[in-house]
Each structure stands twice: as C-alpha cells, then as structure tokens.
Backbone as JSON, one array per atom type, in Angstrom:
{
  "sequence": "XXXXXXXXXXXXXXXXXXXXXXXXXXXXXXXXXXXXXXXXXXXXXXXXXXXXXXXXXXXXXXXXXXXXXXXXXXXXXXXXXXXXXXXXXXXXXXXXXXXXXXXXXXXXX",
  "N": [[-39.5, 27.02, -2.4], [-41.1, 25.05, -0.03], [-40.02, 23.0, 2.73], [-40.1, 20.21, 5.34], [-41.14, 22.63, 6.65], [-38.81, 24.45, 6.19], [-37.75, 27.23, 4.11], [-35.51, 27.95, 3.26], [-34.31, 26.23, 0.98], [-32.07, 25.3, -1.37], [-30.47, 25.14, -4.63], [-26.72, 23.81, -4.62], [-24.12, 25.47, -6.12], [-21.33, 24.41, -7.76], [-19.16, 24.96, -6.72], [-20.23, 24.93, -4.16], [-21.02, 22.39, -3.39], [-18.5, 20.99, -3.87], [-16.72, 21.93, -1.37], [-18.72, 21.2, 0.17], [-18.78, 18.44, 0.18], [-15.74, 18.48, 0.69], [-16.12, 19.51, 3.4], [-17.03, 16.92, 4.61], [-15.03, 14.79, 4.38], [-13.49, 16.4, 5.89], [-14.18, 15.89, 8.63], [-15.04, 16.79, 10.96], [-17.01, 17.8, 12.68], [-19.45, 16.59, 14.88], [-21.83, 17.02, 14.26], [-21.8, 17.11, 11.86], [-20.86, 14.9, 11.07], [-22.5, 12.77, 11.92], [-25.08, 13.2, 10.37], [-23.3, 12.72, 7.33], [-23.03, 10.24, 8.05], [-26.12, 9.77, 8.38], [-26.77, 10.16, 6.06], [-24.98, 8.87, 3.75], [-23.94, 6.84, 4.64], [-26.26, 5.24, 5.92], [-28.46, 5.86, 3.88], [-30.42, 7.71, 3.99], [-32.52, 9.4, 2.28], [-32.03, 8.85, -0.26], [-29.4, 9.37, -1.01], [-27.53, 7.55, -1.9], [-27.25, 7.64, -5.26], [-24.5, 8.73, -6.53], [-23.78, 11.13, -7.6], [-24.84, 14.25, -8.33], [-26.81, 17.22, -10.37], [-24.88, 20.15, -10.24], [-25.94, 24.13, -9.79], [-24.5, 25.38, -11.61], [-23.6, 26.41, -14.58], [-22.57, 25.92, -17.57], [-23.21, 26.66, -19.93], [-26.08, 26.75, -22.88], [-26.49, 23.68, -22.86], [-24.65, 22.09, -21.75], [-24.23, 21.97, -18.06], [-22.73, 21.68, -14.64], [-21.53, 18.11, -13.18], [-21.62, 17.08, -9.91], [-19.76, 14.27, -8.27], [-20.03, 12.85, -5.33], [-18.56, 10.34, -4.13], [-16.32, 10.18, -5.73], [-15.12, 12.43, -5.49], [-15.04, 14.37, -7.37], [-15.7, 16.78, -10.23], [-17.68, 17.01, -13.43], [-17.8, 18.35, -16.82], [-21.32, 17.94, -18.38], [-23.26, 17.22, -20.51], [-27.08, 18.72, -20.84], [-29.17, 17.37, -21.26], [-28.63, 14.92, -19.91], [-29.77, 12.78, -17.64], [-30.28, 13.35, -14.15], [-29.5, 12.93, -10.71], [-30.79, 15.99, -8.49], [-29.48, 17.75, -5.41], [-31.04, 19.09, -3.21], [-29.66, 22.02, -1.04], [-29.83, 22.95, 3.26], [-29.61, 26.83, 3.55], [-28.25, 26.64, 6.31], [-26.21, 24.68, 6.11], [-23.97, 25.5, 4.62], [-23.58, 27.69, 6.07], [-22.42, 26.56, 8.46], [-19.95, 25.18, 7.32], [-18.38, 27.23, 6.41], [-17.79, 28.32, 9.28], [-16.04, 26.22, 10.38], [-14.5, 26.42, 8.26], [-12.96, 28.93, 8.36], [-12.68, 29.9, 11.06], [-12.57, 32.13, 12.61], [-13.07, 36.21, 12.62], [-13.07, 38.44, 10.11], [-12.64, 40.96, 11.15], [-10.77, 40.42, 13.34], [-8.19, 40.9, 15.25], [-4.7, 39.96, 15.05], [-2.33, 40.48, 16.47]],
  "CA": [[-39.8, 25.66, -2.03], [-41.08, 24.49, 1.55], [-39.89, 21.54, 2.71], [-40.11, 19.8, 6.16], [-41.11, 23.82, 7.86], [-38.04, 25.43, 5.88], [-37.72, 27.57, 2.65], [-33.83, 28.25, 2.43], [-33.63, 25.52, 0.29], [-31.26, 26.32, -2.18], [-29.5, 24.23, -5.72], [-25.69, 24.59, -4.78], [-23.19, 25.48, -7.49], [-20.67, 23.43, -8.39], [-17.71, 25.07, -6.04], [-20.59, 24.47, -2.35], [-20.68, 21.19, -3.56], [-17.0, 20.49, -3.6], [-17.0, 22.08, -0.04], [-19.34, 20.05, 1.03], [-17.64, 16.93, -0.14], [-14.79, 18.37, 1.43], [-16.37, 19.12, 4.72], [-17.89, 15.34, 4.45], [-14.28, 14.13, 4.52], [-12.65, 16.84, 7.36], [-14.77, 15.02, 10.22], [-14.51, 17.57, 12.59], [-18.03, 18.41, 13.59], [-20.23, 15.74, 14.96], [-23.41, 17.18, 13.77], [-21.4, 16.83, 10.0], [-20.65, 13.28, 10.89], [-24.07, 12.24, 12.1], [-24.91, 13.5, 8.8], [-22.85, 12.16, 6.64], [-23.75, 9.02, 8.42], [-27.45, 9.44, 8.08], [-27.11, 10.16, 3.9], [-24.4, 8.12, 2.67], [-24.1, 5.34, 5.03], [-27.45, 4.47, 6.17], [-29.31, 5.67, 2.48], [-31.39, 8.0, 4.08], [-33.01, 10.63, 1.55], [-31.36, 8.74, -1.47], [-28.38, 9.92, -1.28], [-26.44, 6.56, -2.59], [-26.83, 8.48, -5.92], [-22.97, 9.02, -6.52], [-23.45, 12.45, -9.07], [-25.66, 15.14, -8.37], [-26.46, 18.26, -10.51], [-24.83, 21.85, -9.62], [-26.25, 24.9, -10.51], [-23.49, 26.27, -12.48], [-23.84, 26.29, -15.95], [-21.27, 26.68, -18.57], [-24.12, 27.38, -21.7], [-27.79, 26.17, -22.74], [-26.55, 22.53, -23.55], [-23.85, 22.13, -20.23], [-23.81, 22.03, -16.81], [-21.31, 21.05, -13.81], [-22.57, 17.28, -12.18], [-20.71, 16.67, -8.62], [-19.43, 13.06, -7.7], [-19.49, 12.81, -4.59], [-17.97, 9.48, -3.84], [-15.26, 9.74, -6.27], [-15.0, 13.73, -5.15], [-15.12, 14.93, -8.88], [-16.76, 17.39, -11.12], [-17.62, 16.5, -14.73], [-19.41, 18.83, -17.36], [-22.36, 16.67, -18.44], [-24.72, 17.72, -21.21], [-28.0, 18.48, -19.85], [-29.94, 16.09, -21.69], [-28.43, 13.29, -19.65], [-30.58, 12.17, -16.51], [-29.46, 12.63, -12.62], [-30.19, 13.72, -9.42], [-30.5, 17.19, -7.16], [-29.39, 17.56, -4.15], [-30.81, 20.75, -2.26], [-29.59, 21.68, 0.54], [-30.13, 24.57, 3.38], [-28.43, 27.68, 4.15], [-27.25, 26.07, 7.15], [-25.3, 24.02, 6.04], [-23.02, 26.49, 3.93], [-22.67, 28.71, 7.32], [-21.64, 25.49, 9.24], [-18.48, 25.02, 6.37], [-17.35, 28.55, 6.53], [-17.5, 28.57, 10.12], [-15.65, 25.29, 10.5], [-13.2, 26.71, 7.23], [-12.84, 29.99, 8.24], [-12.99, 30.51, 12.75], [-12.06, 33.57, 12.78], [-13.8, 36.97, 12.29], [-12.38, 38.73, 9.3], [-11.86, 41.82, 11.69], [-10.47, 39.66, 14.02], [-6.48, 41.07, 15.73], [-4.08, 38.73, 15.11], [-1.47, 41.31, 17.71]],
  "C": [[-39.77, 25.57, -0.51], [-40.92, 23.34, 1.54], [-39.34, 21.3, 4.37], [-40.14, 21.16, 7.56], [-39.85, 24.73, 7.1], [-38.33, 25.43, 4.56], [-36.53, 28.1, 2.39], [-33.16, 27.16, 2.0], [-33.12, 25.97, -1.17], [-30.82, 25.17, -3.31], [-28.19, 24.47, -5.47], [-24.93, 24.59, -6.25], [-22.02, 24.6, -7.48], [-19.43, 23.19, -6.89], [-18.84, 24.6, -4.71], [-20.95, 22.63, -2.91], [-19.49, 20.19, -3.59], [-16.87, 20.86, -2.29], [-17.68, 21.42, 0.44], [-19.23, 18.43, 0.85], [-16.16, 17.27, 0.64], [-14.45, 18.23, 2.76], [-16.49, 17.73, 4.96], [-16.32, 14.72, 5.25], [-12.97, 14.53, 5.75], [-13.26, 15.88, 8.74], [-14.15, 15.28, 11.35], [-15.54, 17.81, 13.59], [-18.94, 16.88, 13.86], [-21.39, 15.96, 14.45], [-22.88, 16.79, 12.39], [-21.66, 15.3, 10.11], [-22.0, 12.41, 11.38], [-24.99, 12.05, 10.63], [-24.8, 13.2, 7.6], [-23.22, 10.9, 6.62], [-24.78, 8.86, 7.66], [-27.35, 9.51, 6.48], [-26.39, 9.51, 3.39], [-24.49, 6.97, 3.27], [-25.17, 4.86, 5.27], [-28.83, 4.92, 5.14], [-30.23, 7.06, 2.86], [-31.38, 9.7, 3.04], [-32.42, 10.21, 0.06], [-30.25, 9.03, -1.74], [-27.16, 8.8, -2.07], [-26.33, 6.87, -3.95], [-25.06, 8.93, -5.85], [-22.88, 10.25, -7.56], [-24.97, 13.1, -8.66], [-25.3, 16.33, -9.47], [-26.42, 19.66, -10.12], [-25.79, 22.97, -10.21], [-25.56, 25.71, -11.28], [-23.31, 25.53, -13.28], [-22.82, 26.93, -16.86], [-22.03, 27.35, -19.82], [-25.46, 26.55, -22.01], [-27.57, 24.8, -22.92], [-25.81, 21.79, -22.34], [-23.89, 22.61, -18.63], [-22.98, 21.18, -15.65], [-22.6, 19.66, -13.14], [-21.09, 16.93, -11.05], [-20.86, 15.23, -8.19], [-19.0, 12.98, -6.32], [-18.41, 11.51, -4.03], [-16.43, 9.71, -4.35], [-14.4, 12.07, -6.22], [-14.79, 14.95, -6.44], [-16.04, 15.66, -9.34], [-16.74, 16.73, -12.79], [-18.42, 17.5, -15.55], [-19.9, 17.94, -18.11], [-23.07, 17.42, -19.59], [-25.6, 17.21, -20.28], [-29.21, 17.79, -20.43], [-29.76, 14.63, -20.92], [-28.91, 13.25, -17.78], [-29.79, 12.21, -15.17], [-29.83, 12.79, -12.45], [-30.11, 14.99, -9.28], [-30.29, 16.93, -6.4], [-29.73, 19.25, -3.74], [-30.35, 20.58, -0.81], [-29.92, 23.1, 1.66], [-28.93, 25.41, 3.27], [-27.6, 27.19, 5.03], [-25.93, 25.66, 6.56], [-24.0, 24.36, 4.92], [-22.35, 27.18, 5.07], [-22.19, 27.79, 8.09], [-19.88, 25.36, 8.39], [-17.81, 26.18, 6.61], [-17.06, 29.11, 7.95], [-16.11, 27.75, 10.76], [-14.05, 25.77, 9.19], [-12.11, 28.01, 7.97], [-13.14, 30.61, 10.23], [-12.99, 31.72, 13.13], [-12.97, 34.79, 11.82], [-12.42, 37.6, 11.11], [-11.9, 40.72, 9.7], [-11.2, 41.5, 12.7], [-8.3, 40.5, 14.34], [-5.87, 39.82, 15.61], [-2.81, 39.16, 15.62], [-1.24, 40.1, 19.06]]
}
C-alpha cells in the first residue's frame, strides 16, 4: 500500500498498539504530542474512533481490537464492524528510541 509517497505502511499487532497508546500518554516528544494533538484532539484522519483492529489473531473467528481512549484490549469476533489504523515504520522506531535510549552494546562502566 502507497499512501501520501510512503509504502511502510503496516497493520500493528495488538502489543504496538498498546505502545503506542502508551507513548500517546508519556508526552515526552513534541513531534508525539503534535500528533496526538492532530488525531485525537483536532479529528484529523478519523481517529475519534475509540477501538481499532490489531493484527493479532487468536483463530479464524477472533481477533485483538485496541481502545485507545479507555487504553484496553478486547477479543472481538471478527464479524463485528470497526476501524484500522495503519501506521508507519516510523513511528515504532520513534517508541523504542524514546523506550529504550540506549544502544544494547552500550558500557554501563
């Protein structure tokens, strides 16, 4: 999928969806909080949707849907109607940079 010049749009799974509800609520990075701004508070892209679905699937009839407002997962049969949310790569390597500062060969001497 291309969309607006990029193609690392991606479905996250259940757990970069809780991360990114979690980033949402650290409000450390200004580019997050601009962000957050632009999709929940000022609507833009639909996002007032309160339940998106993950891509992690428990079996052909179940899958995980993410609340963001209320910061919850639920499994949902997949007969029952929501949203997607894709999102890019970016914004996975922004969380683990922001989780995780440090190189994992990193001295700590």
């Amino acid at each position: 999928m291309k969309v607006g010049g990029y193609s690392d749009w991606f479905l996250p799974s259940k757990n970069e969806l809780n991360e990114l509800n979690e980033l949402n609520e650290l409000n450390e990075l200004n580019e997050l909080n601009e962000l957050y701004i632009n999709l929940y508070k000022k609507n833009l892209g639909g996002t007032w949707y309160s339940s998106f679905w993950s891509s992690s699937e428990i079996n052909n009839h179940n899958s995980w849907e993410h609340y963001f407002f209320l910061g919850t997962q639920l499994l949902t049969n997949k007969s029952y109607h929501s949203y997607i949310r894709a999102v890019r790569n970016f914004l996975i390597n922004i969380f683990f940079k922001l989780k995780f500062p440090f190189s994992l060969f990193q001295s700590f001497c």
